[in-house]
C-alpha positions in Angstrom: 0.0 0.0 0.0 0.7 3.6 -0.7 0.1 6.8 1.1 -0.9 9.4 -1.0 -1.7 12.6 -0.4 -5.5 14.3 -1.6 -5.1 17.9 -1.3 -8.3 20.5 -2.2 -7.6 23.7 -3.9 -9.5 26.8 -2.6 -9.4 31.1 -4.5 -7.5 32.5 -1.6 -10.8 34.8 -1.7 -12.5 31.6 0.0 -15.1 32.3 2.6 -16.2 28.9 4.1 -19.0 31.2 6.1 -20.4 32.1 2.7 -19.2 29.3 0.3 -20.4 26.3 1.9 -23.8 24.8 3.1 -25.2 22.6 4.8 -25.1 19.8 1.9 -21.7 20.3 1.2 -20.7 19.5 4.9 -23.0 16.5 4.8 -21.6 15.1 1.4 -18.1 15.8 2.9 -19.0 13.9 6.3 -20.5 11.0 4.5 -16.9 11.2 2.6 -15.1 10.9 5.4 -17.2 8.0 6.6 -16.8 5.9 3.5 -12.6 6.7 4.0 -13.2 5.0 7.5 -15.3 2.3 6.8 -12.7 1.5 3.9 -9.9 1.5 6.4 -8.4 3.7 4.1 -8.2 7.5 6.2 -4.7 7.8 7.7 -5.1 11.4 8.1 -6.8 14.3 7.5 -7.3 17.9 8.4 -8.9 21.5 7.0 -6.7 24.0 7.4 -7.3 27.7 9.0 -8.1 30.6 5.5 -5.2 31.4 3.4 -4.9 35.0 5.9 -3.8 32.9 8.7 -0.6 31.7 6.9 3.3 33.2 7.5 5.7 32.4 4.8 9.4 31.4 6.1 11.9 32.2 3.7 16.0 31.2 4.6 18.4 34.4 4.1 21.8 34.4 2.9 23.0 35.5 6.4 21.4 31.9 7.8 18.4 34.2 9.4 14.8 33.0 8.5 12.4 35.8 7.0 8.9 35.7 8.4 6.0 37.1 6.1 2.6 37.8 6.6 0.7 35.6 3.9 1.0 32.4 2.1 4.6 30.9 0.8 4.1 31.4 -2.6 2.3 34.0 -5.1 -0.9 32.1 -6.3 -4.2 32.2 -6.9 -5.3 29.4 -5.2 -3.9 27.2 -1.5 -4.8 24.0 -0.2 -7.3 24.3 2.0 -7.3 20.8 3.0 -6.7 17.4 2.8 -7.0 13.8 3.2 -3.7 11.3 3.7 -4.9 8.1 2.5 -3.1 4.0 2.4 -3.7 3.0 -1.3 -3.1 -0.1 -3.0 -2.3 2.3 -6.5 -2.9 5.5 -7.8 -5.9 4.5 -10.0 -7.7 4.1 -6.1 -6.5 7.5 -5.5 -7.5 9.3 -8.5 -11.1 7.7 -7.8 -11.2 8.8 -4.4 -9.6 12.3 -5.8 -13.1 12.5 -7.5 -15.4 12.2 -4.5 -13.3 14.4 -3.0 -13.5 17.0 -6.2 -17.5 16.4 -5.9 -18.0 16.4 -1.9 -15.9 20.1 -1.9 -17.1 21.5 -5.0 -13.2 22.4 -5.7 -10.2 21.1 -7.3 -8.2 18.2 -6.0 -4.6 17.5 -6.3 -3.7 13.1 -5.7 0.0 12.6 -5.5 2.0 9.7 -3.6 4.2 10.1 -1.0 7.4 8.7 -1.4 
């Protein structure tokens, strides 16, 4: 088996307060529940808006800058995500697409090595 990673993609304009209802949550719950009764879910966890994030970038003097704001310049963060044990990436990617439905957002599937 193979861990691999099943990250979702939110705008960094993302409001959860505004964006999500209350059959999102359920399809994402029952998600979750199909990951556990698979005996599949290592992991997983929703992470805090895209404002919440500091950047750490090494300097040349061996001092770590701190910014306010995500790591890179994008568009879009992960704003969550799923670790799961899979027998091959052909499980993930099909799991990738409840995921991709239950969010309403893009999903990223990559193995870990």
């Amino acid at each position: 088996m193979t861990q691999f990673l099943v990250a979702i993609h939110r705008p960094n304009d993302y409001d959860p307060a505004t964006m999500e209802d209350a059959a999102m949550h359920r399809d994402i719950g029952a998600l979750n529940q199909q990951m556990v009764d698979a005996g599949i879910r290592v992991f997983v966890g929703g992470l805090a808006p895209i404002s919440m994030s500091r950047g750490l970038r090494p300097q040349a003097d061996g001092s770590v800058q701190v910014t306010d704001g995500p790591y890179s310049e994008s568009k879009e963060h992960v704003g969550g995500f799923w670790v799961l044990d899979l027998p091959d990436l052909q499980a993930a990617l099909d799991w990738g697409r409840k995921a991709s439905i239950a969010c309403r957002a893009p999903v990223e599937v990559r193995p870990f090595n």
